[in-house]
NUMARZA-24381 format. One record per residue (C-alpha): x, y, z; residue in three letters; residue number from 1. Coordinates in steps of 0.001 Angstrom, whole numbers. Last residue first. Layout:
<atoms>
{u: X&v: Y&w: Z&residu: ala&num: NUM}
...
</atoms>
This chain:
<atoms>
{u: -17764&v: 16124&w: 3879&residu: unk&num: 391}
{u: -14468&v: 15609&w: 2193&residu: unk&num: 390}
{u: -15313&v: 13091&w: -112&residu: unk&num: 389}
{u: -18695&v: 14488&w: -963&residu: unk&num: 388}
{u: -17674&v: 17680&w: -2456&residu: unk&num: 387}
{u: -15007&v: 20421&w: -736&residu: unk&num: 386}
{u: -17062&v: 23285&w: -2316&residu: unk&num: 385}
{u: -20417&v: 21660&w: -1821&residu: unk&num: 384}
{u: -19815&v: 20637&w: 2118&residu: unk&num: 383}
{u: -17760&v: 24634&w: 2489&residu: unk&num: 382}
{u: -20870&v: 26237&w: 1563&residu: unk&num: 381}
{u: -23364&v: 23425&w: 3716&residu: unk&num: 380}
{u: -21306&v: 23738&w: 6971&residu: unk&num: 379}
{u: -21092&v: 27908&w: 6439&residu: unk&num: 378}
{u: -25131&v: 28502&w: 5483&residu: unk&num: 377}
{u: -26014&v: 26584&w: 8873&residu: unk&num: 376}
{u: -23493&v: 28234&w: 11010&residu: unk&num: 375}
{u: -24524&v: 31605&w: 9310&residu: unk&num: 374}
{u: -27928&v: 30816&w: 10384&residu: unk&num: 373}
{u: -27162&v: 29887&w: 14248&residu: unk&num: 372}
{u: -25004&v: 32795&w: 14689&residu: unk&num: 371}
{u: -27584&v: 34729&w: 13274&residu: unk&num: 370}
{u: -29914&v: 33681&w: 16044&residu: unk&num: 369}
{u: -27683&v: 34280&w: 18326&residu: unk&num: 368}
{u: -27102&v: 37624&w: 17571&residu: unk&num: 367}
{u: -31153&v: 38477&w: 17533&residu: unk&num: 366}
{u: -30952&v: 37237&w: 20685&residu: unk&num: 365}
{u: -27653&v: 38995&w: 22490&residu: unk&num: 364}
{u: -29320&v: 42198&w: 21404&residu: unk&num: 363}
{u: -32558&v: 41714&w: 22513&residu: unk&num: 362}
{u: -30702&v: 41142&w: 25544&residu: unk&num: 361}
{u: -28875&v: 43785&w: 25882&residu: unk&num: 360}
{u: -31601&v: 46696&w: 24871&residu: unk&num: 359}
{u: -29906&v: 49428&w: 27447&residu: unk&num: 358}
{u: -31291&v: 51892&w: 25047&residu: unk&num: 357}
{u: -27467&v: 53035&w: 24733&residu: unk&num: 356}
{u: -26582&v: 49319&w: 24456&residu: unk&num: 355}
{u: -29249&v: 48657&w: 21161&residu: unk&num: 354}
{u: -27602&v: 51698&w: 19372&residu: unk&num: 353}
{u: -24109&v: 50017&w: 20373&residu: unk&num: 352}
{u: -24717&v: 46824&w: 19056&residu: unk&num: 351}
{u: -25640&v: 48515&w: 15446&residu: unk&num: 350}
{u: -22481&v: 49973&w: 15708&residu: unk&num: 349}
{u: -20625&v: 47211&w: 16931&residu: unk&num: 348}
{u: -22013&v: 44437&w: 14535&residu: unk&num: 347}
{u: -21682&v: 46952&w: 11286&residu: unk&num: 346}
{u: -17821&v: 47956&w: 12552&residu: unk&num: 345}
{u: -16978&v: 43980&w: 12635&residu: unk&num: 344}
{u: -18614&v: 43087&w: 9734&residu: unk&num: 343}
{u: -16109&v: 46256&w: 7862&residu: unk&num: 342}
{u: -13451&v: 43806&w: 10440&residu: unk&num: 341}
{u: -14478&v: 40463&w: 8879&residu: unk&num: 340}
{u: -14969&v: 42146&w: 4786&residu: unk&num: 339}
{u: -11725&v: 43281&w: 4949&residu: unk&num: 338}
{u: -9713&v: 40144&w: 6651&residu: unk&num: 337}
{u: -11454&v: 38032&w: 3499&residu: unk&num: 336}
{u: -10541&v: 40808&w: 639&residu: unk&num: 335}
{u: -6667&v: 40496&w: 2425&residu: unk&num: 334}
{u: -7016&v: 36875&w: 2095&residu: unk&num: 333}
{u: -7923&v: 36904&w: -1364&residu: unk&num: 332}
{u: -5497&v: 39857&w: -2418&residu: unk&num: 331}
{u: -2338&v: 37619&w: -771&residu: unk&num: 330}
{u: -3868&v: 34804&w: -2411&residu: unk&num: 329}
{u: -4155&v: 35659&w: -6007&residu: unk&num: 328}
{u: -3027&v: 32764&w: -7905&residu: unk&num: 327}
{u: -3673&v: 30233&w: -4610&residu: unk&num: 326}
{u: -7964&v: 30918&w: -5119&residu: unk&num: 325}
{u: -9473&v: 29451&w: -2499&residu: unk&num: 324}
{u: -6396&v: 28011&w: -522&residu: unk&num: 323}
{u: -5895&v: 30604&w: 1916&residu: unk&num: 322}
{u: -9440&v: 31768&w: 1990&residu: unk&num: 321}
{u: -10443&v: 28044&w: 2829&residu: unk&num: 320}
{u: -7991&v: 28297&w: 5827&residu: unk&num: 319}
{u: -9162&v: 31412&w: 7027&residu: unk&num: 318}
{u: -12704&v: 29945&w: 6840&residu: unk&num: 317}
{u: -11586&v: 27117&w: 9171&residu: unk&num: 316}
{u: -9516&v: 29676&w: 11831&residu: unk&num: 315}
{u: -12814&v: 31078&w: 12199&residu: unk&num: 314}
{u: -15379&v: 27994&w: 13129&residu: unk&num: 313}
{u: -12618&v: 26355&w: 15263&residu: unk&num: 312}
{u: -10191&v: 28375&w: 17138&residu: unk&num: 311}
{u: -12471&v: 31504&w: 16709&residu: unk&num: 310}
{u: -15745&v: 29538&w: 17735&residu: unk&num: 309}
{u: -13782&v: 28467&w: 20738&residu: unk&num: 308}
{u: -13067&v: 31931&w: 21637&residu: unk&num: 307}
{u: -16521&v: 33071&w: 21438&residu: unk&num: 306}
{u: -16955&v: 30260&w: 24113&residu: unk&num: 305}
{u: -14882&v: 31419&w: 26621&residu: unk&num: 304}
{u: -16131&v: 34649&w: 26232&residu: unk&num: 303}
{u: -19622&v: 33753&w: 26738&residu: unk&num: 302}
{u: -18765&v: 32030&w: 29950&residu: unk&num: 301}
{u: -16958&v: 34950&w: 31677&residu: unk&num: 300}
{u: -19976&v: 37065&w: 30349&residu: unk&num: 299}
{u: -22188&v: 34498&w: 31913&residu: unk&num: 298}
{u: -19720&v: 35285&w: 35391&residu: unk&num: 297}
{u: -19817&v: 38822&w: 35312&residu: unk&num: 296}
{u: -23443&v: 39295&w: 34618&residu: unk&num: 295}
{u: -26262&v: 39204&w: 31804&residu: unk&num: 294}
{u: -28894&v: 36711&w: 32352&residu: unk&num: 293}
{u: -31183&v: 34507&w: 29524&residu: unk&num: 292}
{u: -29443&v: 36539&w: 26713&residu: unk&num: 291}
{u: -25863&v: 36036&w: 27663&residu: unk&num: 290}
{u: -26104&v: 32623&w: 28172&residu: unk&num: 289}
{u: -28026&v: 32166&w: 24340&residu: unk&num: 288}
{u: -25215&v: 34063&w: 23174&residu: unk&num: 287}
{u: -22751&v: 31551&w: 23996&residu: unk&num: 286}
{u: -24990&v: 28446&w: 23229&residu: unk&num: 285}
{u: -25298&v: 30021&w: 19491&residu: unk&num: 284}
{u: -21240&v: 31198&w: 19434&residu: unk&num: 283}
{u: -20029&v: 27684&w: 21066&residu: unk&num: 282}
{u: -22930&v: 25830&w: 18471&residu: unk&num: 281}
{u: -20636&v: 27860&w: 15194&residu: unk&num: 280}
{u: -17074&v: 26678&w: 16543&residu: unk&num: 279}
{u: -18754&v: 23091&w: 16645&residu: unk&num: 278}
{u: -20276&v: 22985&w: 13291&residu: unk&num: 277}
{u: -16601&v: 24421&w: 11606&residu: unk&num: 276}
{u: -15105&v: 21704&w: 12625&residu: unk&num: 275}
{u: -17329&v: 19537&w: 11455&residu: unk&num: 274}
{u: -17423&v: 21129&w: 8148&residu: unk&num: 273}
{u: -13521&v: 20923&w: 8257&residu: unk&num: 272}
{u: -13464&v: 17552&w: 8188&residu: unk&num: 271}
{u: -12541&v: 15708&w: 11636&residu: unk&num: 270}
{u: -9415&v: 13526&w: 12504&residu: unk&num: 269}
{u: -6037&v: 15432&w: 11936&residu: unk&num: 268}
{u: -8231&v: 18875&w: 12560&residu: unk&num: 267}
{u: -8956&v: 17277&w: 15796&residu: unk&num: 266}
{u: -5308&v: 18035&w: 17597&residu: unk&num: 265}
{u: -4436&v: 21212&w: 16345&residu: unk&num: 264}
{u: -8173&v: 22001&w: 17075&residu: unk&num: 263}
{u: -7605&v: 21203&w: 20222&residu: unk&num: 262}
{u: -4786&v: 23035&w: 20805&residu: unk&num: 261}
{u: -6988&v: 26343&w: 19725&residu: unk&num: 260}
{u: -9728&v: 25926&w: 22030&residu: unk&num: 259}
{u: -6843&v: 26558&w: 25090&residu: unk&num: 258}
{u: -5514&v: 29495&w: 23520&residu: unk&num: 257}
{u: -8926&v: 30510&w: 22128&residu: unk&num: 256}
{u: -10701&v: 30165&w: 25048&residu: unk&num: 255}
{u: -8271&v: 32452&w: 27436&residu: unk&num: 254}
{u: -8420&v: 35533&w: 24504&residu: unk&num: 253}
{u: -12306&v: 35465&w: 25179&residu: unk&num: 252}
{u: -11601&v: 35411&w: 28482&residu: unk&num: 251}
{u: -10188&v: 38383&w: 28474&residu: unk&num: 250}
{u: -14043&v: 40001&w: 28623&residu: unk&num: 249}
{u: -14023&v: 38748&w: 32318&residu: unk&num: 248}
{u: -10687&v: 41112&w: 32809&residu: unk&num: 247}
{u: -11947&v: 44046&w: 31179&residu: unk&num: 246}
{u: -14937&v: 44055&w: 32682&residu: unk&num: 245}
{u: -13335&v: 43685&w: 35940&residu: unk&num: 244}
{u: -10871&v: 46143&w: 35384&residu: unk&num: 243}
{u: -13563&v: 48704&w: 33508&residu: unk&num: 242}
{u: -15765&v: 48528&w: 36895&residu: unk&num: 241}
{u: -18879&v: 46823&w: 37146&residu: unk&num: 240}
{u: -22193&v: 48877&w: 37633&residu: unk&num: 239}
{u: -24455&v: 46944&w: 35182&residu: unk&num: 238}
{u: -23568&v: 49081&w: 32217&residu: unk&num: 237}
{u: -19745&v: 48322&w: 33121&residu: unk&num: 236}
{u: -20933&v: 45011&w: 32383&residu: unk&num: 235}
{u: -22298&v: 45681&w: 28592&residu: unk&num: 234}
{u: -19607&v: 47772&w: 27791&residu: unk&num: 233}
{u: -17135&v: 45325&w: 28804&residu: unk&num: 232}
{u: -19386&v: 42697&w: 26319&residu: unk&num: 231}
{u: -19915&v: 45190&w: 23471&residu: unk&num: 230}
{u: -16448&v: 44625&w: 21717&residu: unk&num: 229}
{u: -17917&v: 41390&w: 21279&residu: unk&num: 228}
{u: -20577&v: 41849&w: 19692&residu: unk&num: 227}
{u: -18637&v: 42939&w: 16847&residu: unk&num: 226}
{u: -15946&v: 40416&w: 16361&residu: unk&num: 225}
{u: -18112&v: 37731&w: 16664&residu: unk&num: 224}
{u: -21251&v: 38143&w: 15132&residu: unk&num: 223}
{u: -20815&v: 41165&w: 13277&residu: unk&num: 222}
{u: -17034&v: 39629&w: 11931&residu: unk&num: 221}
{u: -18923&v: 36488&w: 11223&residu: unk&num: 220}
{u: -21620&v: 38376&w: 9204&residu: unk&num: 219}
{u: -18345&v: 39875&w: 6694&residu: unk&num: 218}
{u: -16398&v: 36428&w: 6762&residu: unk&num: 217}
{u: -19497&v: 34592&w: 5404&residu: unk&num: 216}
{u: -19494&v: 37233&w: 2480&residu: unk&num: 215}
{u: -15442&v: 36606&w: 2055&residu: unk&num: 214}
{u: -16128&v: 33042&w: 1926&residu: unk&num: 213}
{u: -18874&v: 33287&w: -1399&residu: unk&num: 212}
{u: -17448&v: 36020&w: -2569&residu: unk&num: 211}
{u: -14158&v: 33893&w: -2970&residu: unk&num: 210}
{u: -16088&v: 30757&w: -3812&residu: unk&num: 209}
{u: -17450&v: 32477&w: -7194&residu: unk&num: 208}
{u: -14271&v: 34207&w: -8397&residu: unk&num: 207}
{u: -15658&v: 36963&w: -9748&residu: unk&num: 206}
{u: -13835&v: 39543&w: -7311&residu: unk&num: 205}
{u: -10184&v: 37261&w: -6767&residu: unk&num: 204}
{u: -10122&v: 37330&w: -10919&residu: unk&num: 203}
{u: -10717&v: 40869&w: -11169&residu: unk&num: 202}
{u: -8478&v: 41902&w: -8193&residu: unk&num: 201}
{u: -5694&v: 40135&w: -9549&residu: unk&num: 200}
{u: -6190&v: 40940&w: -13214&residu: unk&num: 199}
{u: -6205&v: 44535&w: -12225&residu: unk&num: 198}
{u: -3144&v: 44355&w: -10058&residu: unk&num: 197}
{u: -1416&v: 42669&w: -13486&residu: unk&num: 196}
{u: -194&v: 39090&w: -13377&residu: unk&num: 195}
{u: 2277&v: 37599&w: -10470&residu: unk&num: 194}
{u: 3744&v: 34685&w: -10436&residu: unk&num: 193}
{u: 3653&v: 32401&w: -8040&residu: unk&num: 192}
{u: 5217&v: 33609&w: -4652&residu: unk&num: 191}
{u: 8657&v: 32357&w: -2597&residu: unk&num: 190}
{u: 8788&v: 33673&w: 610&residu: unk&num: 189}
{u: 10465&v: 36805&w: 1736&residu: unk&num: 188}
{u: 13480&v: 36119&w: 4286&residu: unk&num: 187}
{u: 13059&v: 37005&w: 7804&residu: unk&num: 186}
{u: 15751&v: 38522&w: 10460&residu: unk&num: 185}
{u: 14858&v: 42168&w: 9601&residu: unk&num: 184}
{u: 10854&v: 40787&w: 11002&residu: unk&num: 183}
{u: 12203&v: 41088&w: 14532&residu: unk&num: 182}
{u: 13533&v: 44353&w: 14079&residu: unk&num: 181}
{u: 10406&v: 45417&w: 12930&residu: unk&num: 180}
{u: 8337&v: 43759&w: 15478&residu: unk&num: 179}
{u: 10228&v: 46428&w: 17932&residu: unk&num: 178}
{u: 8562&v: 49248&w: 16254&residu: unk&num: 177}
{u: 5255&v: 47859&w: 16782&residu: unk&num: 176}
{u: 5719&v: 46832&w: 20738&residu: unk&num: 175}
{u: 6189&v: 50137&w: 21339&residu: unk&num: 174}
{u: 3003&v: 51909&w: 19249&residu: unk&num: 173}
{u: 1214&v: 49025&w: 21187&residu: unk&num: 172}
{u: 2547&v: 49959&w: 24579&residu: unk&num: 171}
{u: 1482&v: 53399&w: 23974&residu: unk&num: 170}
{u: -2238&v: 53168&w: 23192&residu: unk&num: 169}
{u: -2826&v: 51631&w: 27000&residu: unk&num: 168}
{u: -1082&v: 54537&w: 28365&residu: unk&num: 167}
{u: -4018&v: 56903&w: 27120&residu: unk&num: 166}
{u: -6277&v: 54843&w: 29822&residu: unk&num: 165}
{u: -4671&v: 56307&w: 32543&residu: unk&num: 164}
{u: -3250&v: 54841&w: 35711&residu: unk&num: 163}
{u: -5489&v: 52404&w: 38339&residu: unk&num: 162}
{u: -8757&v: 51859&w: 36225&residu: unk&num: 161}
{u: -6846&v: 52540&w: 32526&residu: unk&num: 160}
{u: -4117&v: 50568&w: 33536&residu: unk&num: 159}
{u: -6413&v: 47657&w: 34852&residu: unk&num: 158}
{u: -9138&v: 47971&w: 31829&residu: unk&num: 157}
{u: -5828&v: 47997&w: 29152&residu: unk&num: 156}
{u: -4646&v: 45208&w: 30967&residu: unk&num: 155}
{u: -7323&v: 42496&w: 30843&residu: unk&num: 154}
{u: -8605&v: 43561&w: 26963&residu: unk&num: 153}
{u: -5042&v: 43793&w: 25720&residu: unk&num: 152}
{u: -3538&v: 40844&w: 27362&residu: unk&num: 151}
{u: -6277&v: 38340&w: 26000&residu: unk&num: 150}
{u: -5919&v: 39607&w: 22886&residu: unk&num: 149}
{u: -2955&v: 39449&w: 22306&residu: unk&num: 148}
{u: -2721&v: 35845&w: 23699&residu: unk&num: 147}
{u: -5248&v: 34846&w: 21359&residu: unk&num: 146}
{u: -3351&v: 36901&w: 18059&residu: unk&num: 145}
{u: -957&v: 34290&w: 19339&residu: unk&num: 144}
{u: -2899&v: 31542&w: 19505&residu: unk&num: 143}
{u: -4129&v: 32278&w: 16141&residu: unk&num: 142}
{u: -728&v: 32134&w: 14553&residu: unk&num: 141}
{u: -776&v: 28590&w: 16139&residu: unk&num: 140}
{u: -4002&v: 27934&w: 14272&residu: unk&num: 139}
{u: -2465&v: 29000&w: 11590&residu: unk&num: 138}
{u: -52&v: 26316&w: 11256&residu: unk&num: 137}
{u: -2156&v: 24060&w: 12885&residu: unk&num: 136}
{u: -4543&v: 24880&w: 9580&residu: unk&num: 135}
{u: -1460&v: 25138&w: 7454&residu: unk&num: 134}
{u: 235&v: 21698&w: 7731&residu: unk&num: 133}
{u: -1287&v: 19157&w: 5357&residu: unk&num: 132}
{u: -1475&v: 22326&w: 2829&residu: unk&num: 131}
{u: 2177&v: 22978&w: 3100&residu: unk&num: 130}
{u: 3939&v: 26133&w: 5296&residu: unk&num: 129}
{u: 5513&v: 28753&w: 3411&residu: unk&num: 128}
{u: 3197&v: 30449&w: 1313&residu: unk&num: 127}
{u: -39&v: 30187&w: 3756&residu: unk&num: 126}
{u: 1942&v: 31026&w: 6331&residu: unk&num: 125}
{u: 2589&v: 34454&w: 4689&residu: unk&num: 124}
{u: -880&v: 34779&w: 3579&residu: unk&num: 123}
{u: -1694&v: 34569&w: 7254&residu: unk&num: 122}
{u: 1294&v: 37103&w: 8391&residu: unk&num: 121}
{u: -136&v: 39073&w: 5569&residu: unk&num: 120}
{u: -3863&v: 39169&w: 6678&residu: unk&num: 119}
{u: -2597&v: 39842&w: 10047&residu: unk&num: 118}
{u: -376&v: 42461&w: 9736&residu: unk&num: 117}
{u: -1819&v: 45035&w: 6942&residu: unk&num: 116}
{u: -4733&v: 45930&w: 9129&residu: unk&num: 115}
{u: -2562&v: 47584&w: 11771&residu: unk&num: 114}
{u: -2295&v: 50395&w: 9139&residu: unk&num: 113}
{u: -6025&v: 51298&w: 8894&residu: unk&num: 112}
{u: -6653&v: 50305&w: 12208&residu: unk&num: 111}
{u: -4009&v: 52856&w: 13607&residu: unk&num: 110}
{u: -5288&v: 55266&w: 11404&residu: unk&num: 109}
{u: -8968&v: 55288&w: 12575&residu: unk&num: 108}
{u: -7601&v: 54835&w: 16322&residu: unk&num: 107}
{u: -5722&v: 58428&w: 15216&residu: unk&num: 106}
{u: -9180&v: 59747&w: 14121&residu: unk&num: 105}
{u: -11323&v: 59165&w: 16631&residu: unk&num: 104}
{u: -8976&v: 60176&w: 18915&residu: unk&num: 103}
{u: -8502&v: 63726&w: 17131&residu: unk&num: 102}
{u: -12087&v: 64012&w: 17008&residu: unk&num: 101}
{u: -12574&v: 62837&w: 20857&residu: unk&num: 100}
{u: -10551&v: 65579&w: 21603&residu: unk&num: 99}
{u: -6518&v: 66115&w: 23066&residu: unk&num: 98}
{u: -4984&v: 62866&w: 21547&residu: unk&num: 97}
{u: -1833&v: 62498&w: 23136&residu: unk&num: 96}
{u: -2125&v: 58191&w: 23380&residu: unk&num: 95}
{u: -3965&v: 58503&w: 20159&residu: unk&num: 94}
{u: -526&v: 60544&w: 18605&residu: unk&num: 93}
{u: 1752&v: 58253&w: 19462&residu: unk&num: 92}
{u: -742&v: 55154&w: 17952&residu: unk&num: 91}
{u: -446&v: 56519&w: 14505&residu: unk&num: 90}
{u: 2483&v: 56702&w: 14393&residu: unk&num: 89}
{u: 3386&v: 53145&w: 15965&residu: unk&num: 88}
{u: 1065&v: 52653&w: 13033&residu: unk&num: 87}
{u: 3067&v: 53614&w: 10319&residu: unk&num: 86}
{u: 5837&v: 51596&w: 11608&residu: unk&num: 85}
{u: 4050&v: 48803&w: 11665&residu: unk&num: 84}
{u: 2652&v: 49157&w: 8236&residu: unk&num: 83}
{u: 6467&v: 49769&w: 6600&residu: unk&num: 82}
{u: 7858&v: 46289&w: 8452&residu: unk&num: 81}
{u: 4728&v: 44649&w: 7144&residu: unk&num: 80}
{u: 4727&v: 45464&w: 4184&residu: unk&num: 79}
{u: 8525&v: 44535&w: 3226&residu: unk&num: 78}
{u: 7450&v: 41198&w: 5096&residu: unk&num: 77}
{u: 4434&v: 40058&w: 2795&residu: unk&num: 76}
{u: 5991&v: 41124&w: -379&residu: unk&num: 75}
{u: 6031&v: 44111&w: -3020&residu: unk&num: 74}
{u: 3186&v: 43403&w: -5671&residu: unk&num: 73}
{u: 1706&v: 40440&w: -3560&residu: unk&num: 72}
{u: 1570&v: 42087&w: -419&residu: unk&num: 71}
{u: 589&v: 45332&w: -2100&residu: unk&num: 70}
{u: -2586&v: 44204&w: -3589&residu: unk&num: 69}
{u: -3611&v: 42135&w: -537&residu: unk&num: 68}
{u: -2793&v: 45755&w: 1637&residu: unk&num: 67}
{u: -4828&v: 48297&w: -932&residu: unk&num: 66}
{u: -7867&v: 45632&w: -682&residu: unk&num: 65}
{u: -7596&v: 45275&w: 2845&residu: unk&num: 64}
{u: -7707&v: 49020&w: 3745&residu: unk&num: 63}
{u: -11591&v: 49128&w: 4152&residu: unk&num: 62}
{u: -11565&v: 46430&w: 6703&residu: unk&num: 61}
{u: -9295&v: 48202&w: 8854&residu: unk&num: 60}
{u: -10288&v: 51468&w: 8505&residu: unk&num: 59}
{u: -14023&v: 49983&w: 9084&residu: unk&num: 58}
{u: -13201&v: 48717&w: 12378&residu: unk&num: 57}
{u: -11327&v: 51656&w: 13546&residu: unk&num: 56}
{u: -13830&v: 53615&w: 13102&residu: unk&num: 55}
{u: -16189&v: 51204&w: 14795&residu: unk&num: 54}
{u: -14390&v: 51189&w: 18203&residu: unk&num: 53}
{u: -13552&v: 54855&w: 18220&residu: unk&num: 52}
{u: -16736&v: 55479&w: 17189&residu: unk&num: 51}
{u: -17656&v: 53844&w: 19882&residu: unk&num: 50}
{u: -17184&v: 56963&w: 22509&residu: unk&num: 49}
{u: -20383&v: 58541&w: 20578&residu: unk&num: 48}
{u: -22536&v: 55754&w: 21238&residu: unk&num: 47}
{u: -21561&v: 55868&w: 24996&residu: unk&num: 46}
{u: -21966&v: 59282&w: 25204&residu: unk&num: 45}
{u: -19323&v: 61947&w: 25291&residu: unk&num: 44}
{u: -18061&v: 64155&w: 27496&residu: unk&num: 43}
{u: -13804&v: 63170&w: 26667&residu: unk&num: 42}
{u: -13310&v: 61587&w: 30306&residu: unk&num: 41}
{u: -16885&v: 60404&w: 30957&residu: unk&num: 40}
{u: -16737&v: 58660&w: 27277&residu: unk&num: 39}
{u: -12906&v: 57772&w: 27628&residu: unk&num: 38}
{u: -13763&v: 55772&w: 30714&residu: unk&num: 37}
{u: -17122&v: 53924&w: 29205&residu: unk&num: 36}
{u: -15061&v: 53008&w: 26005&residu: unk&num: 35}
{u: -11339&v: 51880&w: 28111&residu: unk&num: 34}
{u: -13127&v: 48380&w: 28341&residu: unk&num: 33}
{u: -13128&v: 47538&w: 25075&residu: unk&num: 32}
{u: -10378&v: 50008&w: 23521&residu: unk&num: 31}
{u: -7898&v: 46996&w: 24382&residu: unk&num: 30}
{u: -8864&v: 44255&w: 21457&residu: unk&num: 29}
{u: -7586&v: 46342&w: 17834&residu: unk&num: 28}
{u: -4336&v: 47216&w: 19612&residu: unk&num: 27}
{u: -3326&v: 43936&w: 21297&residu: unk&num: 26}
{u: -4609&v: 42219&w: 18129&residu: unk&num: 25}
{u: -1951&v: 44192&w: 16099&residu: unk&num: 24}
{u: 1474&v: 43755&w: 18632&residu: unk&num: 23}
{u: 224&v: 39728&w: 19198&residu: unk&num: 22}
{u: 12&v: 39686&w: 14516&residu: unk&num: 21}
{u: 3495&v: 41348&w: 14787&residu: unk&num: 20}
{u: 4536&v: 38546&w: 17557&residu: unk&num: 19}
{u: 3260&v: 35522&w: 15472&residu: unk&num: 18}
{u: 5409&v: 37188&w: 12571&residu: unk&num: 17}
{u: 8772&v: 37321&w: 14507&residu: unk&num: 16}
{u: 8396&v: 33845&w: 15981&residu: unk&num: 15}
{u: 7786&v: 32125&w: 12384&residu: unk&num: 14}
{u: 5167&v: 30555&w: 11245&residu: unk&num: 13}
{u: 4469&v: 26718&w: 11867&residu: unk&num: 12}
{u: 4905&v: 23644&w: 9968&residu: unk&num: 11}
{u: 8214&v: 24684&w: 7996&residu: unk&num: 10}
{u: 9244&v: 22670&w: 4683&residu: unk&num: 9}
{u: 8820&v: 19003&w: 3783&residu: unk&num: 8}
{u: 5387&v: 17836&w: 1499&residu: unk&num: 7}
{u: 3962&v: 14714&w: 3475&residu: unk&num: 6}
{u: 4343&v: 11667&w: 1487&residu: unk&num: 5}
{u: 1244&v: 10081&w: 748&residu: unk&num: 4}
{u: 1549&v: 6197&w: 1726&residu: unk&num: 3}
{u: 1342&v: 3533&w: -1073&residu: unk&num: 2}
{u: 0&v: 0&w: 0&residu: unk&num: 1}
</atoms>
């Protein structure tokens, strides 16, 4: 009997790159709890104060395109080195921000430029490490982006309860320009070869399965991404203080580093529908806790769970976008990180309407609910596109 050899080459990324994609969740997670704080400290309203949270969203989503065209053009690394830079920038001027304007703003930047690292470092993986190896392989970058987040979201409410919450924007803007000297070390992968910026975009845009995966991306990113700035909000609307908010909405990060060595684990033995059926029931039963009672400990729960559909329902679809269309990946991937975080800004804005009303649960329902649909339409997409061998 003939075995299938598996193809050599690294199984993992690299240090340097799991620590730029740490550097840019740590940014994008820590405004969370630090909302409420810079709404009483700036005199604005809750709904105003999220602006910073959905600005930056939609900066972030609405640079993909201009990053996936670059990253293949110039490289993954040469981008990211220039990005991170760019938004250490950015992120000086938040922490000094004088007006809500100028904050809004700044975040707006920061998301805009923070957006280039984790699409790339994925597309990077998804050049260097094999097929048989790339969802560990990203799974492991996930971790990281895990621990990121995790640290953000418990820190940033502890600094910004016992210091200032404009400190929490200058460890990022740190950590940034320190990645680059980490990513000096790297050499630039390999790439097909390259037709026009036109042609990429053109064939990535009417490529059937693309829109299909980047369109489930875009309601995951309201589901997930979205509501889940909300949660710190959501206690410190009950009377609990940004460090505990922050620190119950860390567990979020907490799920997805333990969630995400099982998936390591079960990816060798289950399709990825199946994966992807039990990240989408964490996000249903998840929401369904928060809607029957909102407190400390169901947020706690909720959390937990998010982060299990990230290790398996998310890090799935990031592996589909990495092999959907191979020609054009780094403009794939980069469409697929766009249309999660312009999700993201939809989920948290329309979130935020409900919040002001103090409409929590109805929120929490209807986002179950979706959750349960866009499980649904996910299993059977990626069931037709894989066929019946891999179902």
């Amino acid at each position: 009997m003939s075995t299938v050899a598996v193809p050599p080459g690294p199984t993992r990324p690299p240090v340097p790159v799991s620590l730029a994609a740490f550097v840019s969740s740590f940014d994008r997670f820590a405004i969370s709890p630090l909302i409420v704080l810079v709404a009483a400290d700036l005199g604005a309203t809750l709904t105003q104060a999220l602006t910073i949270a959905s600005s930056y969203f939609l900066a972030y989503g609405i640079s993909q395109p201009v990053w996936g065209v670059l990253s293949d053009r110039i490289g993954r690394i040469p981008l990211m080195k220039a990005t991170l830079i760019a938004a250490a920038a950015a992120g000086v001027v938040a922490t000094f921000a004088p007006t809500l304007t100028i904050l809004v703003i700044a975040r707006a930047l920061s998301g805009a430029f923070y957006g280039a690292i984790v699409p790339t470092s994925m597309t990077y993986v998804g050049d260097t490490v094999a097929e048989a190896h790339r969802q560990p392989a990203l799974t492991d970058l996930m971790a990281a982006i895990a621990v990121g987040t995790a640290s953000a979201t418990a820190l940033a409410g502890v600094l910004a309860h016992f210091a200032d919450w404009r400190i929490v924007f200058a460890i990022p803007a740190v950590l940034a320009v320190g990645c680059v000297f980490g990513l000096r070390r790297l050499r630039e992968p390999a790439r097909e070869e390259q037709i026009g910026v036109f042609s990429t975009l053109q064939a990535a845009v009417t490529n059937r399965w693309v829109l299909i995966v980047i369109s489930l991306a875009f309601v995951e990113g309201a589901v997930v991404l979205g509501v889940l700035t909300l949660l710190a909000p959501a206690l410190q609307s009950q009377g609990v203080g940004a460090a505990v908010a922050g620190l119950a909405t860390a567990a979020y990060g907490v799920g997805v580093i333990i969630t995400s060595r099982m998936v390591k684990v079960l990816s060798r033995r289950l399709s990825m529908p199946r994966l992807m059926v039990i990240g989408g029931a964490a996000t249903v039963i998840g929401f369904a806790v928060l809607t029957v009672h909102l407190s400390t400990l169901t947020v706690i729960i909720a959390a937990l769970l998010l982060g299990a559909t990230w290790s398996f329902q998310h890090s799935s679809l990031q592996t589909w976008a990495t092999a959907v269309l191979p020609r054009a990946r780094g403009t794939v991937v980069a469409l697929f990180a766009g249309c999660l975080f312009a999700g993201s800004a939809l989920g948290t804005s329309v979130g935020g309407a409900l919040g002001d009303n103090d409409q929590w649960t109805l929120l929490f329902a209807m986002t179950g609910l979706v959750a349960l649909g866009l499980t649904f339409t996910i299993v059977i997409s990626r069931r037709t596109f894989a066929g019946p061998r891999n179902g």
